[in-house]
C-alpha positions in Angstrom: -52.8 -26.0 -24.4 -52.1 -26.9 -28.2 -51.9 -23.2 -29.8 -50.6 -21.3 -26.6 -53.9 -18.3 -26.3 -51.9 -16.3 -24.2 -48.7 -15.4 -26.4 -51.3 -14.8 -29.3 -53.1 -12.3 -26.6 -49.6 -10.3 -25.9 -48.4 -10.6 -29.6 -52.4 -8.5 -30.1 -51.5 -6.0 -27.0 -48.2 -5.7 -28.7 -49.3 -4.8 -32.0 -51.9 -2.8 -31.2 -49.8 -0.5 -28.6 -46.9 -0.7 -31.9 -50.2 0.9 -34.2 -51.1 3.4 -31.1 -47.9 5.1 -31.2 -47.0 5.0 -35.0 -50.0 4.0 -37.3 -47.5 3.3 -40.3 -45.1 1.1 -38.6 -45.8 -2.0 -39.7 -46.5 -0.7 -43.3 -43.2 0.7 -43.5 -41.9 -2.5 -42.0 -43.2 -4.2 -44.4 -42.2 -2.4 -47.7 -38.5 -3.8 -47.2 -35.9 -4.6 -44.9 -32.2 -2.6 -45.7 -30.0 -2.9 -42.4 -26.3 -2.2 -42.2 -25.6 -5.1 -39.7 -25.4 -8.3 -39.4 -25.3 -9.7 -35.7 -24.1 -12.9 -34.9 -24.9 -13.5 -31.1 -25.9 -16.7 -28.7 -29.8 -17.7 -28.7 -29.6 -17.4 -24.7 -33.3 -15.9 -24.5 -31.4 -13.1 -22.2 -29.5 -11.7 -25.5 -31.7 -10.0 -28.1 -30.1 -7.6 -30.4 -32.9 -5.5 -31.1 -33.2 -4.8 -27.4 -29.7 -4.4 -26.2 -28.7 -1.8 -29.5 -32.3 0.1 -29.1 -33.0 -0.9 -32.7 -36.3 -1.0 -34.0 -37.3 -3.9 -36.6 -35.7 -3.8 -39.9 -32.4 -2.1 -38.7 -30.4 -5.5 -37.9 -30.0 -8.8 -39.5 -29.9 -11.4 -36.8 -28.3 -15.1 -36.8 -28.0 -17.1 -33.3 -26.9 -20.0 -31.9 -25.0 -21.6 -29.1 -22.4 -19.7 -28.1 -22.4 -17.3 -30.8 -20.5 -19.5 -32.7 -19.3 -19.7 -36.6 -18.5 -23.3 -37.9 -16.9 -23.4 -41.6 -19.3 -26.7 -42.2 -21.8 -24.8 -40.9 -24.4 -23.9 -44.0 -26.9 -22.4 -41.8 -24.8 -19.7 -40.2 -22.8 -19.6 -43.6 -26.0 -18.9 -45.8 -27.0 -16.3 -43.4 -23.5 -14.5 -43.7 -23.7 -14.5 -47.6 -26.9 -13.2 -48.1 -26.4 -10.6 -45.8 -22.8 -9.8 -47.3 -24.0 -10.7 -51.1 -27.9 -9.5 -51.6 -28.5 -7.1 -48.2 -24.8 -5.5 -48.7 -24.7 -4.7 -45.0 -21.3 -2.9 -43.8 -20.8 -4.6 -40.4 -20.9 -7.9 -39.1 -20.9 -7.9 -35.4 -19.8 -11.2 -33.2 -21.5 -10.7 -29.8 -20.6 -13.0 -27.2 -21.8 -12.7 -23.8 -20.7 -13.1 -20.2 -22.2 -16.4 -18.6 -22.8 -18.1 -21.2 -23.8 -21.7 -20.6 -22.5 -23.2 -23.7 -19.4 -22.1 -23.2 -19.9 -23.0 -19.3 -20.5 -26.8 -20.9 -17.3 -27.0 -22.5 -15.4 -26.2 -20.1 -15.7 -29.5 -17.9 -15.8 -32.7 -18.8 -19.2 -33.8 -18.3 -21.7 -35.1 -20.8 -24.1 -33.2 -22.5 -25.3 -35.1 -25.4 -25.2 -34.3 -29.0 -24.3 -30.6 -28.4 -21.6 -32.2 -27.3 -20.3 -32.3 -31.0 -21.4 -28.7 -31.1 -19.0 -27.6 -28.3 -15.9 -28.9 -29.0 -15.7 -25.7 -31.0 -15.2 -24.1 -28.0 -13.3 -26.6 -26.3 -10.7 -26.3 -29.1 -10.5 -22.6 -28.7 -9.7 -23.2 -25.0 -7.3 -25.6 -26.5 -5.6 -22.8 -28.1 -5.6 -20.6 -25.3 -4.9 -22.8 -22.3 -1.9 -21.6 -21.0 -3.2 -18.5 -21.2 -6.7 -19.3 -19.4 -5.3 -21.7 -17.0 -2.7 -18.7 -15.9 -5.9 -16.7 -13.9 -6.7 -18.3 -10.4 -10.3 -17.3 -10.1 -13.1 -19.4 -12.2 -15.0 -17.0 -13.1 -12.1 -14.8 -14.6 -11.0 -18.1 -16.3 -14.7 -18.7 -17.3 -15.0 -15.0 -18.7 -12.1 -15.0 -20.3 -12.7 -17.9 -22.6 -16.0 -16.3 -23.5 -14.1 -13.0 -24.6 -11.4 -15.5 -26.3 -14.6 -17.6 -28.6 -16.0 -14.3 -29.6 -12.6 -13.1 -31.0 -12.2 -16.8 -32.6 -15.4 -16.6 -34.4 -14.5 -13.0 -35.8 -11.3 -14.5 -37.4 -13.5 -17.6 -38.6 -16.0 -15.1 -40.4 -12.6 -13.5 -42.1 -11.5 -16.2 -43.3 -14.6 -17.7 -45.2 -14.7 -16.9 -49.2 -17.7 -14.6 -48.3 -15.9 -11.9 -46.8 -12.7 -12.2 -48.7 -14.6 -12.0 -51.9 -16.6 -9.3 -50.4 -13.3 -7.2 -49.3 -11.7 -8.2 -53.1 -14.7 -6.6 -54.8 -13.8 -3.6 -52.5 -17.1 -4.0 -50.6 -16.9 -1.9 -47.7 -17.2 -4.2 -44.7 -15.9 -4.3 -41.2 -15.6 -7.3 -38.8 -16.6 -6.8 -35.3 -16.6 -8.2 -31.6 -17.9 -7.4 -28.6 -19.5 -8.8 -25.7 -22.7 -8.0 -23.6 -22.5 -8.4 -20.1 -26.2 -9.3 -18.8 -25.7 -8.0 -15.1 -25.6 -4.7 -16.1 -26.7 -4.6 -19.7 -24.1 -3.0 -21.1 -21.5 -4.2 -24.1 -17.8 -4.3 -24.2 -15.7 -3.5 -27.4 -13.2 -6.3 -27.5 -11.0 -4.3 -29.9 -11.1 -6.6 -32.2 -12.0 -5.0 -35.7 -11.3 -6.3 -39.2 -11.3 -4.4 -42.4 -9.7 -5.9 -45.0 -7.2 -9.2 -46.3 -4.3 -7.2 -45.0 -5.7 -7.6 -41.6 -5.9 -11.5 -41.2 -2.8 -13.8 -41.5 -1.1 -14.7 -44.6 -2.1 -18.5 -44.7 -6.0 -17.6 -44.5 -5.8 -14.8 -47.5 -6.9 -16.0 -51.3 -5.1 -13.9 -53.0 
């Protein structure tokens, strides 16, 4: 089927049981969008924002990709960041990760994948960084979940160390650095304790002063 009839027919039931229970929504949806957050998370289907924080449309500025990650060559994730930080002015950026995460699943053995490949060494280089450290837990899976808490945290001190943010915190915009990580067997998200306010917070080599 070329135009798909049935997600047009649940995108109508959708928007007409949206217009049942609030008849303004989608005017006031539509007058302007002013969220305080930006999420960063993976595009596994399994891991929508809006859904896992109870947020309705409008409230959250989303960017995804595999494995949640934040490349500095990266324009796409990069563009997203600045117009958030620059022309939205949101006070959070929030680096969700999740548990099982098949990205990060790939690059952790030594099989080929294909051009994501090239994608995934990323995360190969922050189990690189980490190894002794991974390679120290006997169980797989705590390996395999540990070096999906480790790329969240990586990608938090990537987003710190781009001109966006460092501009952002020398202008003395308020904005916080965040990440967590969303378990999908139970649905519920984990603090990694990994939150960044200011230069002062990130090492001395990264900081323009």
């Amino acid at each position: 089927m070329r135009i798909l009839k049935d997600l047009f027919d649940q995108n109508q039931n959708w928007a007409r049981k949206i217009k049942a229970s609030d008849p303004d929504f989608f005017s006031k949806l539509s007058e302007q969008q002013n969220p305080e957050y930006l999420w960063i998370g993976c595009a596994d289907s399994r891991v929508p924002a809006n859904e896992i924080l109870d947020m309705l449309p409008g409230r959250i500025f989303v960017h995804r990709n595999i494995a949640n990650l934040v490349v500095h060559t990266d324009l796409n994730c990069l563009s997203v960041i600045q117009f958030a930080v620059d022309v939205l002015k949101i006070k959070h950026i929030i680096v969700c990760g999740h548990y099982g995460c098949s990205g990060v699943k790939a690059a952790m053995d030594n099989q080929e994948h294909g051009l994501i490949d090239n994608w995934l060494r990323n995360i190969k280089d922050v189990y690189r960084y980490h190894q002794d450290e991974i390679n120290a837990l006997a169980s797989e899976t705590d390996r395999f979940n540990l070096l999906c808490e480790l790329n969240v945290v990586e990608q938090v001190a990537n987003i710190c160390h781009t001109t966006i943010v460092q501009n952002a915190w020398k202008s003395k915009h308020e904005l916080t650095v965040h990440g967590w990580i969303y378990s999908i067997e139970d649905g519920i998200l984990k603090d990694l304790d990994v939150c960044v306010t200011c230069l002062d917070d990130i090492s001395q080599i990264h900081r323009m002063l």
